[in-house]
C-alpha positions as CSV (number, residue, x, y, z in Angstrom):
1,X,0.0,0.0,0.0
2,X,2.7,2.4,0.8
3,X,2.8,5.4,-1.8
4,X,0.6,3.9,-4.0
5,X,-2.9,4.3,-1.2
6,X,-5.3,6.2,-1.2
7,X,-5.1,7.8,-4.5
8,X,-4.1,5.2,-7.0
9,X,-4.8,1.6,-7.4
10,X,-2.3,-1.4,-6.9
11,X,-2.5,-5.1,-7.0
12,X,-3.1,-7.3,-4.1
13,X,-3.0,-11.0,-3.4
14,X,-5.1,-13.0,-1.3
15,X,-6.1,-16.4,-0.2
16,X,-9.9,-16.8,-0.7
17,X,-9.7,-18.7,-4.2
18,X,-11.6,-21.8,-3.8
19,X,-13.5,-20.9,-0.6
20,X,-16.7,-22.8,0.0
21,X,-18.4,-19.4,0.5
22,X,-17.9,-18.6,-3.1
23,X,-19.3,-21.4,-5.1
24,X,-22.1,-20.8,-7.0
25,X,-24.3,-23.2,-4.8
26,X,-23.2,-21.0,-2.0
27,X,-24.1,-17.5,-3.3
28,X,-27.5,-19.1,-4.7
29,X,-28.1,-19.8,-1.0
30,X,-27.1,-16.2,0.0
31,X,-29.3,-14.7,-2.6
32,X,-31.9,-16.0,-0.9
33,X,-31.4,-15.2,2.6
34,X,-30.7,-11.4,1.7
35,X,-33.5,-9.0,0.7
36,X,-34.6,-8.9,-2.9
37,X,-33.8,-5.4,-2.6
38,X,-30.0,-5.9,-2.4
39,X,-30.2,-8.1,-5.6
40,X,-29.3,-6.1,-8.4
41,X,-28.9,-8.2,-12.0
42,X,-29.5,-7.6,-15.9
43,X,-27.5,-8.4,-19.6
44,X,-24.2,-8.2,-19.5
45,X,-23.7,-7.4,-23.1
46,X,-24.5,-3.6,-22.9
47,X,-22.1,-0.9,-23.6
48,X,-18.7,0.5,-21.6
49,X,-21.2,3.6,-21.3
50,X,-24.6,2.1,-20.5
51,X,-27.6,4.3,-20.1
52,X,-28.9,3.5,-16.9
53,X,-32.1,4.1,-18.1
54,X,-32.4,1.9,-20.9
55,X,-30.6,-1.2,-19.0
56,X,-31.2,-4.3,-20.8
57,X,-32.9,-7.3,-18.8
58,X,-32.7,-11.2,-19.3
59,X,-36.2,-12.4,-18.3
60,X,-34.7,-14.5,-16.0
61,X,-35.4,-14.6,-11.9
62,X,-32.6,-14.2,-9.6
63,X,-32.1,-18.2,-9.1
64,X,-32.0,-18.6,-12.6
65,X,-29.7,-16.4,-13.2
66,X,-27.4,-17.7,-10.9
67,X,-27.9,-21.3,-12.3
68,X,-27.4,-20.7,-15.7
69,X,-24.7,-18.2,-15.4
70,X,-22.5,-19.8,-18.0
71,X,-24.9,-19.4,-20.7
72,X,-27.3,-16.2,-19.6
73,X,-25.1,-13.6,-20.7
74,X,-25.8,-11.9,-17.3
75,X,-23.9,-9.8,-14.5
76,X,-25.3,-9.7,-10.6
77,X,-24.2,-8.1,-7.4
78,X,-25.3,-9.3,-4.1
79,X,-25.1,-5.8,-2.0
80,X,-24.7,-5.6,1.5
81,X,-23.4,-9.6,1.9
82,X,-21.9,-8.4,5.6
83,X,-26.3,-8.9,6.3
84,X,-25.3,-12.3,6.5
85,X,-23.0,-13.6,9.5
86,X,-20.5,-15.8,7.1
87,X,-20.0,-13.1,5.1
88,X,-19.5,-10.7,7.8
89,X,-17.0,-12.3,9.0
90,X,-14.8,-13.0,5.5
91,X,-15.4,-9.2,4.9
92,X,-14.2,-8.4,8.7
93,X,-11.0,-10.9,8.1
94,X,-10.0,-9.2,4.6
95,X,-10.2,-5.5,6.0
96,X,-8.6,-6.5,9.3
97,X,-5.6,-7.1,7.6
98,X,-5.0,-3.5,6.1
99,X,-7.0,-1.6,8.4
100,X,-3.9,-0.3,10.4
101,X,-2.0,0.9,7.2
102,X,-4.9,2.6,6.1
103,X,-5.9,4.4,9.2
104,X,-2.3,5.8,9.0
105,X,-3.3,7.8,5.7
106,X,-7.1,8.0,5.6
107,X,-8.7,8.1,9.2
108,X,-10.3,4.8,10.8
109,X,-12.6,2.1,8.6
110,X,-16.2,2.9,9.5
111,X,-19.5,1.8,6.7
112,X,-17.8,-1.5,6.4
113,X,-20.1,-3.0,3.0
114,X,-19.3,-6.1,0.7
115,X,-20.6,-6.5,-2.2
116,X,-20.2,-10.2,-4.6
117,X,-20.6,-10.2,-8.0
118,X,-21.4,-12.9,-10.4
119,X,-21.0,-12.6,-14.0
120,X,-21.0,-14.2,-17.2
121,X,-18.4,-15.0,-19.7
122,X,-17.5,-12.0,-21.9
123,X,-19.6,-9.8,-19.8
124,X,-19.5,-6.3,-19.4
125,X,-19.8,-3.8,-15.9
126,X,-19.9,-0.5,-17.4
127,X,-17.7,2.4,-16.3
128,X,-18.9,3.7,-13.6
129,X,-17.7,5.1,-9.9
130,X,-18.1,4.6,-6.3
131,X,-17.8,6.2,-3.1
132,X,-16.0,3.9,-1.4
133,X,-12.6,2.8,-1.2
134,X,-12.9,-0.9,-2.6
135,X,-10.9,-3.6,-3.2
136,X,-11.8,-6.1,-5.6
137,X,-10.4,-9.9,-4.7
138,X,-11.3,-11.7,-7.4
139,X,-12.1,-15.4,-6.7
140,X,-12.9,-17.6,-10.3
141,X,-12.6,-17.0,-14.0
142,X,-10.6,-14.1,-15.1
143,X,-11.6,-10.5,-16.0
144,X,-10.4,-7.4,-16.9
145,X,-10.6,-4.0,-14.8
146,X,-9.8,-0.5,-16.5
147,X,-9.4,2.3,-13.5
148,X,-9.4,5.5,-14.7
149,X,-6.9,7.9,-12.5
150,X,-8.8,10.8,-10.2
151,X,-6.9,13.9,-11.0
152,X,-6.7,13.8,-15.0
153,X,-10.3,15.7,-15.4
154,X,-11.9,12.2,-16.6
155,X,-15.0,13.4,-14.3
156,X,-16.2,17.3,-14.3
157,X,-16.3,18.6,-10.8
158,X,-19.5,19.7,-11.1
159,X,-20.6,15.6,-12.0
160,X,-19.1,14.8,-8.7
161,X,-21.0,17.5,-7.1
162,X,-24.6,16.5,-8.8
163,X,-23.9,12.9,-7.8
164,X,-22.9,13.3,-4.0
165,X,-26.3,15.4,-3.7
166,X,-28.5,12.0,-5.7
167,X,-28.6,13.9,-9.0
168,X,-26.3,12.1,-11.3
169,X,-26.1,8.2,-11.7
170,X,-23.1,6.2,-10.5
171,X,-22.7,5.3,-14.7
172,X,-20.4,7.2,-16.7
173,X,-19.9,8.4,-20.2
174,X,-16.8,6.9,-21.9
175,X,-14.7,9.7,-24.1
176,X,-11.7,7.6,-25.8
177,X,-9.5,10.2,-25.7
178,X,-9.3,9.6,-21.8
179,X,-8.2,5.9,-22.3
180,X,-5.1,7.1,-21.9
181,X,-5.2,8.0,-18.5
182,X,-6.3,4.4,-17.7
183,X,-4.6,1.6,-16.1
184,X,-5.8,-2.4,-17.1
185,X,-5.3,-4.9,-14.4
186,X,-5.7,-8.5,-15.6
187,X,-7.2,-10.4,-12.7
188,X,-7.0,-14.5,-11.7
189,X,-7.9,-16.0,-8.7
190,X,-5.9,-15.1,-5.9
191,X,-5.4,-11.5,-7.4
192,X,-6.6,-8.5,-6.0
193,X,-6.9,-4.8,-6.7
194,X,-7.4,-2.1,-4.9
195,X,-10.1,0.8,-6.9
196,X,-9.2,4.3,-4.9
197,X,-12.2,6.7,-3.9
198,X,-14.7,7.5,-7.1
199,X,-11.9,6.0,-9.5
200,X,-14.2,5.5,-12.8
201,X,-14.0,2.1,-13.8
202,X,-15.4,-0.6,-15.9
203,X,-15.0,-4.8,-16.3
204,X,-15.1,-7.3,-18.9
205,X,-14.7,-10.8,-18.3
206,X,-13.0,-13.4,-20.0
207,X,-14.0,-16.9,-21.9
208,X,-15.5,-18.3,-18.3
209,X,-17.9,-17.3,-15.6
210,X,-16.5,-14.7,-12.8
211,X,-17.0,-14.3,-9.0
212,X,-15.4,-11.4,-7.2
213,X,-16.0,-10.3,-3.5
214,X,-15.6,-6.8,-3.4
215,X,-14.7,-5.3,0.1
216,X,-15.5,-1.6,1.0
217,X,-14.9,1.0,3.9
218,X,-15.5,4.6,4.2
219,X,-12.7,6.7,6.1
220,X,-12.2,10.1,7.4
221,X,-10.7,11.4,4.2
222,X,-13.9,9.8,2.0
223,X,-16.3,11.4,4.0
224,X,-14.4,15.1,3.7
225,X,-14.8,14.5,0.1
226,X,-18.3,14.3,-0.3
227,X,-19.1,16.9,2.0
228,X,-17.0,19.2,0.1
229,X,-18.6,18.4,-3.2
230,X,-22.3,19.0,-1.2
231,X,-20.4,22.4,-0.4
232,X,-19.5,23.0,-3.2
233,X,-22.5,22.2,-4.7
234,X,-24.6,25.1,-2.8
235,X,-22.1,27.2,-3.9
236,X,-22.3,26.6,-7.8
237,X,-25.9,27.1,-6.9
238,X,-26.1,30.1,-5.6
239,X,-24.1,31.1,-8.9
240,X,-20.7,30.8,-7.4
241,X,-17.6,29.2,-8.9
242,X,-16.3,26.9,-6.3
243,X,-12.0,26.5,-6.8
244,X,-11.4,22.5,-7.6
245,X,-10.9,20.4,-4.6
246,X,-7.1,20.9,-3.2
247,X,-6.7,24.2,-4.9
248,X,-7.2,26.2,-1.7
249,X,-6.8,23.9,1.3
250,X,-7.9,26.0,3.8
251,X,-11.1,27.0,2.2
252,X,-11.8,23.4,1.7
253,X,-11.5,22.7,5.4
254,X,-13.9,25.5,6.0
255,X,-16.4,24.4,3.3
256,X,-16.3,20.9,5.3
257,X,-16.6,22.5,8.3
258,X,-19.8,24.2,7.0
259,X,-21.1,21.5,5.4
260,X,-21.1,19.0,8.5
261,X,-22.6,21.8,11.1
262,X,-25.5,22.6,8.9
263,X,-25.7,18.8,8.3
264,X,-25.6,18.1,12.0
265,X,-28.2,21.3,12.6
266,X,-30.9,19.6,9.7
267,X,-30.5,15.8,11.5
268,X,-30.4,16.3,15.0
269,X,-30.5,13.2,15.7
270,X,-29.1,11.4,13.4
């Protein structure tokens, strides 16, 4: 992790590949116990740049999807897996392991989420971010993850801004020209890779079906960055033009500042 967290990714091993947790039979028994809610699945032959609106759908149910993953041409996420107690605990083992090294940089774990996903040969994710820091331990198959670096303009400030205040979708549009400011990591079981804060990135798998567990945390430093793109937000809002984040470090600390009292003022209780 050193010099390479929080801001860029890096590769990772790990020693989950073949876990009874992780077959399919295993994750069909999950899907069940969790809420239908924290299911999300559809076609995995869409575009890098999907229209969330316009999603393409197989038809299928959740257990079919599951059980006919090598031939459904589908991608699923299980959300919130630490709802169940085994899967608690293999998130809880994972982020035990680099939770000292990252509180040294970013601030204490806290929002502690897993997520599993489950996807078709020659599927795609599209490019999209996230607000967590995440690492991705893949598990079977192979796939391919693109990470797009933070600081190269490949997202608009004022995109970050919409989407922290539920205004923009997590899905991206894909301009070539910022391929070059993109990094491939070619995963196999037992590989790993760390995806830094909001990094936009997208997936494709290779000639076999794909399971990867992917481990998130928020920190102190995460939750500074949204509430200084909510800031920021009011301010473009009230027809200001808000410097981009690290320009002027002590009026980002103030911004934060603001942002969290008002916050703390509007949910007293929460």
């Amino acid at each position: 992790m050193q010099g390479r967290y929080p801001a860029h990714p890096f590769r990772l091993k790990h020693h989950f590949a073949g876990s009874e947790l992780f077959t399919l039979e295993a994750l069909l028994e999950l899907a069940k116990r969790l809420p239908e809610g924290s299911i999300e699945y559809n076609a995995g032959n869409g575009p890098i740049d999907q229209d969330p609106d316009k999603t393409p759908m197989t038809g299928l149910s959740i257990e079919e999807t599951i059980r006919r993953i090598n031939e459904c041409n589908s991608w699923m996420v299980l959300r919130h897996v630490e709802q169940d107690a085994q899967y608690k605990e293999a998130l809880d083992r994972c982020l035990a392991e680099i939770a000292p090294g990252a509180a040294a940089s970013t601030g204490a774990m806290h929002k502690k989420i897993g997520f599993i996903f489950i996807s078709s040969a020659n599927a795609i994710t599209p490019l999209h971010l996230d607000p967590e820091h995440n690492i991705l331990v893949h598990l079977s198959g192979s796939k391919q993850m693109t990470i797009y670096k933070t600081d190269k303009g490949v997202i608009p400030d004022e995109h970050h801004e919409r989407y922290h205040v539920g205004k923009a979708h997590r899905n991206l549009a894909h301009h070539p020209d910022f391929d070059a400011h993109a990094e491939t990591f070619d995963l196999e079981p037992g590989d790993a890779v760390y995806v830094p804060v909001k990094a936009p990135h997208w997936v494709k798998t290779g000639p076999a079906p794909c399971v990867s567990f992917s481990i998130t945390w928020r920190s102190r430093a995460s939750d500074a960055e949204a509430r200084l793109r909510i800031a920021n937000h009011w301010v473009r809002k009230m027809g200001g033009r808000p410097p981009a984040p690290g320009a002027r470090r002590a009026r980002d600390a103030a911004a934060i500042f603001a942002q969290r009292a008002l916050w703390k003022l509007a949910h007293p209780f929460g």
